[in-house]
MOPAC internal coordinates of N, CA, C and O (Angstrom, degrees):
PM7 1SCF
backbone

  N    0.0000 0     0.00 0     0.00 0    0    0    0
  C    1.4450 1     0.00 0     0.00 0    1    0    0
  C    1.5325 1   110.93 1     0.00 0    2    1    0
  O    1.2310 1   124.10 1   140.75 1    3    2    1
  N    1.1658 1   109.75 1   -39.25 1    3    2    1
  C    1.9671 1   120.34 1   175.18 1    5    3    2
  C    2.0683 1    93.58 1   -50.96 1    6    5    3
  O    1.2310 1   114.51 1   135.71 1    7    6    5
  N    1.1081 1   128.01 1   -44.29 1    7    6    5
  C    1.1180 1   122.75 1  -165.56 1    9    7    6
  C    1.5098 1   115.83 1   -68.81 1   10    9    7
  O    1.2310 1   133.45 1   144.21 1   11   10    9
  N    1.3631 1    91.60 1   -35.79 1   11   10    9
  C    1.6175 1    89.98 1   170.63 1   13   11   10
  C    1.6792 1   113.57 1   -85.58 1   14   13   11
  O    1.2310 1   124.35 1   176.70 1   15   14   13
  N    0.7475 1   109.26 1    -3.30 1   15   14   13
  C    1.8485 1    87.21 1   156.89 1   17   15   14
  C    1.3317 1   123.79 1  -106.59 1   18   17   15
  O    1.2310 1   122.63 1  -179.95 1   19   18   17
  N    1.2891 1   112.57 1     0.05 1   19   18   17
  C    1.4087 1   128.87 1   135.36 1   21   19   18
  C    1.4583 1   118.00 1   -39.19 1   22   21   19
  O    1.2310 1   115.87 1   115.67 1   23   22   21
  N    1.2048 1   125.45 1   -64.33 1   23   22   21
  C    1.3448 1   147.00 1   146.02 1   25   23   22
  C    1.4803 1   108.84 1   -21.09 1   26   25   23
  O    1.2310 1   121.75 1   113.17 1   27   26   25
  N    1.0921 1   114.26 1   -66.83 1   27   26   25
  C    1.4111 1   111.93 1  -170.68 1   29   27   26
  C    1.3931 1   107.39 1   -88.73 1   30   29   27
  O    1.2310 1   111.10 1   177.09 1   31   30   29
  N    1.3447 1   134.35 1    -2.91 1   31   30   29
  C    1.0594 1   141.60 1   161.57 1   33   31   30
  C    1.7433 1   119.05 1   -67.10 1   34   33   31
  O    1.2310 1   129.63 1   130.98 1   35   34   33
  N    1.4551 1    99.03 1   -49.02 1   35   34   33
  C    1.5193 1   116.54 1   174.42 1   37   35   34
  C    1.6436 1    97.33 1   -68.74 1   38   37   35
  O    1.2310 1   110.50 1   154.44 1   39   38   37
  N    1.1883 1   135.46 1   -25.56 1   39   38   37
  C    1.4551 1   103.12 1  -157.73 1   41   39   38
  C    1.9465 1    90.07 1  -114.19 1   42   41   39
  O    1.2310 1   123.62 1   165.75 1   43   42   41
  N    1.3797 1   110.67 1   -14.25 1   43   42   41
  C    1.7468 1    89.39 1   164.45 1   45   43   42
  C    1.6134 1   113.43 1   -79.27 1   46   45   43
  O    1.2310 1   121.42 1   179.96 1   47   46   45
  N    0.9758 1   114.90 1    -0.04 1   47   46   45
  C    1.6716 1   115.80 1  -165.11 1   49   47   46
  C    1.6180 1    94.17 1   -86.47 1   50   49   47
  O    1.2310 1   118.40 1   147.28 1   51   50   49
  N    1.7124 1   120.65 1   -32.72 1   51   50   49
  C    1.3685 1   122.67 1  -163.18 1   53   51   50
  C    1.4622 1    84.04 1   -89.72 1   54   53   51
  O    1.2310 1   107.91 1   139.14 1   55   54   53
  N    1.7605 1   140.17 1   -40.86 1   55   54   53
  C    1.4430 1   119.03 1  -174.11 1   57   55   54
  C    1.9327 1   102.03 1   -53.11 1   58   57   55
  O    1.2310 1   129.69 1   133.75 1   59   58   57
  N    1.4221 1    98.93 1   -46.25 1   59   58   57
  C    1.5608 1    91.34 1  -162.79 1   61   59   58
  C    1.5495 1   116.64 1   -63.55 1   62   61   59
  O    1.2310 1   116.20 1   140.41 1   63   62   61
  N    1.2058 1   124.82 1   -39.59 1   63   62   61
  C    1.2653 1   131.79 1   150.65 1   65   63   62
  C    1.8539 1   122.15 1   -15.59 1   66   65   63
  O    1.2310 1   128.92 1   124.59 1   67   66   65
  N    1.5669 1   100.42 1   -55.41 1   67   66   65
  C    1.0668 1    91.71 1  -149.73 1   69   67   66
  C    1.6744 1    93.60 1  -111.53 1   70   69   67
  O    1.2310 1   120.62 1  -160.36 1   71   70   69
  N    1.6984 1   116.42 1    19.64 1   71   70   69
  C    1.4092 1   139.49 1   157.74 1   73   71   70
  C    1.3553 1    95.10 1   -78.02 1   74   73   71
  O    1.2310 1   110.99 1   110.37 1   75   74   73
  N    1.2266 1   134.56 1   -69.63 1   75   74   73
  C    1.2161 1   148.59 1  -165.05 1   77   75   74
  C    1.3835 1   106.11 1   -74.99 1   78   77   75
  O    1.2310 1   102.87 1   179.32 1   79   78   77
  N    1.1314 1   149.04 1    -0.68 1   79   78   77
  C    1.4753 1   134.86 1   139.03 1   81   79   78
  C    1.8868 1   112.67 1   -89.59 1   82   81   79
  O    1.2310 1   117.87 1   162.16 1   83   82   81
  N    0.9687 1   121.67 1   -17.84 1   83   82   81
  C    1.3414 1   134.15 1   158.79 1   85   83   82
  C    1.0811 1   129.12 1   -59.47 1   86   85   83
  O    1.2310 1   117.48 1   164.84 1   87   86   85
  N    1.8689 1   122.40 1   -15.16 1   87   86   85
  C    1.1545 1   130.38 1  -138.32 1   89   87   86
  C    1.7311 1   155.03 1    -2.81 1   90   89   87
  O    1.2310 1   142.19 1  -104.75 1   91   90   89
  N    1.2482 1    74.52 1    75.25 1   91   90   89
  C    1.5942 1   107.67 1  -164.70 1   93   91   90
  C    1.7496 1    93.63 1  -118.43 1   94   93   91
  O    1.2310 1   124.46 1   -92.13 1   95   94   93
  N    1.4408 1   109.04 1    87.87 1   95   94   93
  C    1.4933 1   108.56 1  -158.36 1   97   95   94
  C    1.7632 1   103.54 1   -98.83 1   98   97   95
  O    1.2310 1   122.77 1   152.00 1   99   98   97
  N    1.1339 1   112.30 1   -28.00 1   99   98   97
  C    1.5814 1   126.08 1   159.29 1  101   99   98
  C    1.7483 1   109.09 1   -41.24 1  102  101   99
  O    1.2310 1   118.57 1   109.85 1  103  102  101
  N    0.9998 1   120.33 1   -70.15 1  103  102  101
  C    1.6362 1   131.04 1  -175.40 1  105  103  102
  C    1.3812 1    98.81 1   -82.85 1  106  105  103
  O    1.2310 1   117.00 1   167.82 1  107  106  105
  N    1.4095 1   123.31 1   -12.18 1  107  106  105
  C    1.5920 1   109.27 1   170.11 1  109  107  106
  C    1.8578 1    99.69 1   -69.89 1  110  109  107
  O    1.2310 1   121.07 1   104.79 1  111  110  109
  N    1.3960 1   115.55 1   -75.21 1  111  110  109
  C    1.5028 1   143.30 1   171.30 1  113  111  110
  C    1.5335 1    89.47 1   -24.62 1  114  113  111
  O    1.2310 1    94.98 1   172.15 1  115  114  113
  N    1.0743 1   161.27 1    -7.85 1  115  114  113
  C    1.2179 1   138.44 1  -123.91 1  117  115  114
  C    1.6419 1    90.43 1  -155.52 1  118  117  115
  O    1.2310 1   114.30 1   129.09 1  119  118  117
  N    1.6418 1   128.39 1   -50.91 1  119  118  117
  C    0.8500 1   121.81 1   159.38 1  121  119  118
  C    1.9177 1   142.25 1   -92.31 1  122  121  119
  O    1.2310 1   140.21 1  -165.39 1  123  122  121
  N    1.6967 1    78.40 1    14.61 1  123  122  121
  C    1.8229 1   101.23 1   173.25 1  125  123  122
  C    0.9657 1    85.50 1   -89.91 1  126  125  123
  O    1.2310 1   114.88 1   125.74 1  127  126  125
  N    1.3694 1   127.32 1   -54.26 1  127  126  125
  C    1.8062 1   105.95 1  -167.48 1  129  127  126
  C    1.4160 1   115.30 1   -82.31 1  130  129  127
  O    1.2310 1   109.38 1  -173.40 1  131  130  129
  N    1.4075 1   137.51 1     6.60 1  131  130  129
  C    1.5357 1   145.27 1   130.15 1  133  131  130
  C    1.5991 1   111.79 1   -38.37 1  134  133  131
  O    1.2310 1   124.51 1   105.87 1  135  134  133
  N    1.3127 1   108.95 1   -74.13 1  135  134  133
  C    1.2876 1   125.15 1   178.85 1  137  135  134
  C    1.6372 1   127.08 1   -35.63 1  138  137  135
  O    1.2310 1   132.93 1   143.84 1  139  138  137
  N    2.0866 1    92.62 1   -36.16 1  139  138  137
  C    1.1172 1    89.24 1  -166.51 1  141  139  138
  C    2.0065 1   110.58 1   -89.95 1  142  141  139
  O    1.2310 1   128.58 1   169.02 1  143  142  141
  N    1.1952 1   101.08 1   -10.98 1  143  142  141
  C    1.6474 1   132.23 1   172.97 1  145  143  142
  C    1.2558 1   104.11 1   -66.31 1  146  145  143
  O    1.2310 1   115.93 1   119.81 1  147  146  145
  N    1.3130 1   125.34 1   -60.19 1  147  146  145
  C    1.3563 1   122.39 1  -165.32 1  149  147  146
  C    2.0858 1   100.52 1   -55.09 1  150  149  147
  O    1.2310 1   131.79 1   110.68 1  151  150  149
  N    1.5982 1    94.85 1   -69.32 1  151  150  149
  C    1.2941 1   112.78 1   161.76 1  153  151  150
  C    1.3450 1   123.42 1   -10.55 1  154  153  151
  O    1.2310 1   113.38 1   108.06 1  155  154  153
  N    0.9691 1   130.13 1   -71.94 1  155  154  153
  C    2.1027 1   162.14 1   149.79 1  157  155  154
  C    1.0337 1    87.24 1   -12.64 1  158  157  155
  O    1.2310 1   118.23 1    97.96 1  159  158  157
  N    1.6627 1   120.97 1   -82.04 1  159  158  157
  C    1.7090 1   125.19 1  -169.15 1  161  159  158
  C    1.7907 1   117.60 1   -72.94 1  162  161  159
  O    1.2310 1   116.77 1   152.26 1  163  162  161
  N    1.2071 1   123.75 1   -27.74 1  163  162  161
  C    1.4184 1   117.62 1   154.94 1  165  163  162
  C    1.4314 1   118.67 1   -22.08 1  166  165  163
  O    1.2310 1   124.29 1   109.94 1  167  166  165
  N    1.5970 1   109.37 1   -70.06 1  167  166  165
  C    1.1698 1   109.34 1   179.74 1  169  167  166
  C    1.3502 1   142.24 1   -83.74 1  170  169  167
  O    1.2310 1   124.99 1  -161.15 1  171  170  169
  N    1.7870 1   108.02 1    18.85 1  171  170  169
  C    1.3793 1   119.02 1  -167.55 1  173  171  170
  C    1.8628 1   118.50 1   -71.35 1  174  173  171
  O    1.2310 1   142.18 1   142.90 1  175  174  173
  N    1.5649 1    74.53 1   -37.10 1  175  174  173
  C    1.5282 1    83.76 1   175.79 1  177  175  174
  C    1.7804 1    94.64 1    95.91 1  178  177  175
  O    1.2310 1   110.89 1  -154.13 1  179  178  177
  N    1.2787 1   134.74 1    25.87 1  179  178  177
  C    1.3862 1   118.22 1  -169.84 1  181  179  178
  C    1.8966 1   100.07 1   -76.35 1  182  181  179
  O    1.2310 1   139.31 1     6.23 1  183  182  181
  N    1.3638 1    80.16 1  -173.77 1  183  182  181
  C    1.8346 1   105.89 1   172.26 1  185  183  182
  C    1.6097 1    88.63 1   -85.13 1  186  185  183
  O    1.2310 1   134.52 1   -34.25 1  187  186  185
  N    1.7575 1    89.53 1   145.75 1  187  186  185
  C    1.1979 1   113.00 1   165.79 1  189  187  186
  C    1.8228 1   116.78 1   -40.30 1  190  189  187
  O    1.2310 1   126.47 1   127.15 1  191  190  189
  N    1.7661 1   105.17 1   -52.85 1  191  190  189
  C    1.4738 1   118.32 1  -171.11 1  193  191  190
  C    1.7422 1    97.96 1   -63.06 1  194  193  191
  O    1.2310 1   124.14 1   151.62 1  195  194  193
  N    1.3343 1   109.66 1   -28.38 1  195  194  193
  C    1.7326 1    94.70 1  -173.78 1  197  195  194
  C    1.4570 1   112.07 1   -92.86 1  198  197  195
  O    1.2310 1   127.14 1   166.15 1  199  198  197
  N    1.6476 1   103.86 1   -13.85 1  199  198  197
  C    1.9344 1    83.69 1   174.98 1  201  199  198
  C    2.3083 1   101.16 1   -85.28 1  202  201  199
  O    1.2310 1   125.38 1   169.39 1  203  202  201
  N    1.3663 1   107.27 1   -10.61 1  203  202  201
  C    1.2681 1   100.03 1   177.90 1  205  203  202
  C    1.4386 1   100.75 1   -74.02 1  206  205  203
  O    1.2310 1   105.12 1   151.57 1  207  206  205
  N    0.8890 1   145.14 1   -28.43 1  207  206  205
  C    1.7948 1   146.75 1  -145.11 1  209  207  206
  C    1.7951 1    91.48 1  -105.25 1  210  209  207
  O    1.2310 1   119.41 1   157.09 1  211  210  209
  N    1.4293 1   118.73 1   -22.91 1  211  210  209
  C    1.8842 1   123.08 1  -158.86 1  213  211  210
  C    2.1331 1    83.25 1   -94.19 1  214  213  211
  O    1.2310 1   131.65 1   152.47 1  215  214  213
  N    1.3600 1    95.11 1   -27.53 1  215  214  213
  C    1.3582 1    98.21 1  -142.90 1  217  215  214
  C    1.5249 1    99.24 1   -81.62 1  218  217  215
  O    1.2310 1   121.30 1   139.89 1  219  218  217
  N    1.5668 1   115.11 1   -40.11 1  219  218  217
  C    1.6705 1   127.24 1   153.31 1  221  219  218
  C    1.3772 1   123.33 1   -72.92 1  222  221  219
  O    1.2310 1   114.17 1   171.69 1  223  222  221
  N    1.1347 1   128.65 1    -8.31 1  223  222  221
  C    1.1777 1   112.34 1   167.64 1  225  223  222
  C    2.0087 1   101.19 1   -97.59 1  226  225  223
  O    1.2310 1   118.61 1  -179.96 1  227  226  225
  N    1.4937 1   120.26 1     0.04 1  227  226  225
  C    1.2548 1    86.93 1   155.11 1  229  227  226
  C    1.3316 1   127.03 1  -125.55 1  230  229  227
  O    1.2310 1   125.56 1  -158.20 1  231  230  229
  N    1.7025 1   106.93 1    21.80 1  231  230  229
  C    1.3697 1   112.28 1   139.34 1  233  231  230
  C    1.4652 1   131.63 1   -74.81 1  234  233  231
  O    1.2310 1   124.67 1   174.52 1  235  234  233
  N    1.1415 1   108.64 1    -5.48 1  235  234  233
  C    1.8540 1   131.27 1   167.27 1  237  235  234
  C    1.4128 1    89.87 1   -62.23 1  238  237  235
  O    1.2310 1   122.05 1    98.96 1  239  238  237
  N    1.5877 1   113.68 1   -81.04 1  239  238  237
  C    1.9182 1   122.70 1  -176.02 1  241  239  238
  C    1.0842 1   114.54 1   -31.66 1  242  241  239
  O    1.2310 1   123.67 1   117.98 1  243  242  241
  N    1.3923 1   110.57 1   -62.02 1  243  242  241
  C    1.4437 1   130.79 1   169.30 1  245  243  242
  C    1.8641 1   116.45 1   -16.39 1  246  245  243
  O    1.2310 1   133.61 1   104.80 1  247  246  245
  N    1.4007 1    91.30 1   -75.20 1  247  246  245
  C    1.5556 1   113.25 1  -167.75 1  249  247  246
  C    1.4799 1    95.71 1   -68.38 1  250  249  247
  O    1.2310 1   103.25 1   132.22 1  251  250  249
  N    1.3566 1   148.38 1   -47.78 1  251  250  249
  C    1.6764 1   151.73 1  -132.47 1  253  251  250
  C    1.3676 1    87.65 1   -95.64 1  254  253  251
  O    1.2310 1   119.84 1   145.41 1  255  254  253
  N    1.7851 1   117.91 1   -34.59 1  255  254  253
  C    1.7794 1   113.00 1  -151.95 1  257  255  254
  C    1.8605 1    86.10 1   -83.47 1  258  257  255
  O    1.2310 1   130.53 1   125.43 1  259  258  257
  N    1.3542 1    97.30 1   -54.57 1  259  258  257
  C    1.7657 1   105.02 1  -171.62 1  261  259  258
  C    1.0777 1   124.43 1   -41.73 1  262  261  259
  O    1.2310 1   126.62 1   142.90 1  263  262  261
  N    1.8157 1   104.88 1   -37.10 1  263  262  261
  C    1.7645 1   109.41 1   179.88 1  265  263  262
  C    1.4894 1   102.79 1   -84.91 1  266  265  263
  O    1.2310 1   113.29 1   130.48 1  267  266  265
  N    1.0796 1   130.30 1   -49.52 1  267  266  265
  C    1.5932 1   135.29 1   176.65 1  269  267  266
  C    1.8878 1    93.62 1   -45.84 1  270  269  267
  O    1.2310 1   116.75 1   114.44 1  271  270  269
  N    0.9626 1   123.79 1   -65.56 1  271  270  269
  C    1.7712 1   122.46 1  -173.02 1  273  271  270
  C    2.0404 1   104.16 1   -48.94 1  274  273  271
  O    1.2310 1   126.34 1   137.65 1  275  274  273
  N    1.2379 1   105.42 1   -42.35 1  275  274  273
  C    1.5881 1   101.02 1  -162.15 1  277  275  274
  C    1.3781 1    96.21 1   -90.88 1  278  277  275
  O    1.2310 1   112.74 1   150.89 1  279  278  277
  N    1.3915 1   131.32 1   -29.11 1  279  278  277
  C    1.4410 1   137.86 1   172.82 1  281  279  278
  C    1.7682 1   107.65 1   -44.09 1  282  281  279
  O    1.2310 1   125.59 1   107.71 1  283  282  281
  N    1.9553 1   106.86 1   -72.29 1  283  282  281
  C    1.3166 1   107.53 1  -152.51 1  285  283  282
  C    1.6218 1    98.07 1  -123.30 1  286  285  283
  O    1.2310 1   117.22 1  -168.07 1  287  286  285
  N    1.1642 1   122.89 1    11.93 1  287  286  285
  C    1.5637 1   123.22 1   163.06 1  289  287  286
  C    1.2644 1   135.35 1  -110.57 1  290  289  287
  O    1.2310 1   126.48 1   135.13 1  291  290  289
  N    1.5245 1   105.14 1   -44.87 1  291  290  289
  C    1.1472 1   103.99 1  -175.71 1  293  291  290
  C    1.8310 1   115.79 1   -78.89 1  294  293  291
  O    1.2310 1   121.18 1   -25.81 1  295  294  293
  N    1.1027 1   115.35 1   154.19 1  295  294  293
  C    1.4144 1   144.17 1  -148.00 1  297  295  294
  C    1.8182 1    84.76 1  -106.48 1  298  297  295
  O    1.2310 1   118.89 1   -57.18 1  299  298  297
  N    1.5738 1   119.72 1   122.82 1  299  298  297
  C    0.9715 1   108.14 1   177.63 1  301  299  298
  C    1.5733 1    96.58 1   -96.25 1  302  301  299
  O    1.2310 1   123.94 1    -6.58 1  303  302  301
  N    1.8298 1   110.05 1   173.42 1  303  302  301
  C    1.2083 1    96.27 1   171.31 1  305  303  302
  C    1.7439 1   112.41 1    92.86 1  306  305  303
  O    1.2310 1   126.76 1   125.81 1  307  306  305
  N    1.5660 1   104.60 1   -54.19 1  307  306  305
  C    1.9297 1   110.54 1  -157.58 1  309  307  306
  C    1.4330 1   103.87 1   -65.47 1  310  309  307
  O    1.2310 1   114.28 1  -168.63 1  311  310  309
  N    1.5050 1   128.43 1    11.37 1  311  310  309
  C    1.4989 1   115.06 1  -173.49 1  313  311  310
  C    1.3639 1    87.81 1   -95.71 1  314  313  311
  O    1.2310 1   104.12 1  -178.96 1  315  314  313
  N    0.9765 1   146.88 1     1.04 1  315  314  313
  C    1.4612 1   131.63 1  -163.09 1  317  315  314
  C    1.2567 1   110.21 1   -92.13 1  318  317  315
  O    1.2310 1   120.10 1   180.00 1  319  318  317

C-alpha cells in the first residue's frame, strides 16, 4: 500500500510540473505540496487500514473544497 502513494506521489508531481510550465503557479504550488504529502506517508510504514482511512479522509477534503470552490467561486462562463 506504501507503493501506491508512491504512485500517487509520482503522478501529482507530473500534474505540478506540467502546471508550472503552463504557468499556472497556484495549481502548480498546490500539487507540490500534494506530492510532497503523498511522499511523507510512503515512507511511514503505516497499516494498510490507516493509509485507507488517510486516503478517504482526503478524498473527504478533496470533494467538500471542490464543491465549496465550483458552488461560491468560480465565475461561470470566465474561461472563454
Amino acid at each position: 500500500m506504501d507503493r501506491m502513494y508512491r504512485v500517487l506521489g509520482f503522478w501529482t508531481g507530473i500534474f505540478a510540473v506540467m502546471f508550472l510550465v503552463g504557468d499556472m503557479y497556484t495549481a502548480s504550488l498546490l500539487f507540490f505540496g500534494q506530492t510532497g504529502f503523498f511522499l511523507l506517508l510512503s515512507y511511514l510504514k503505516l497499516s494498510e487500514r490507516m493509509y485507507i482511512y488517510i486516503f478517504g479522509a482526503y478524498l473527504t477534503i478533496f470533494f467538500a473544497g471542490f464543491t465549496y470552490y465550483t458552488t461560491f467561486l468560480m465565475v461561470p462562463g470566465a474561461g472563454h
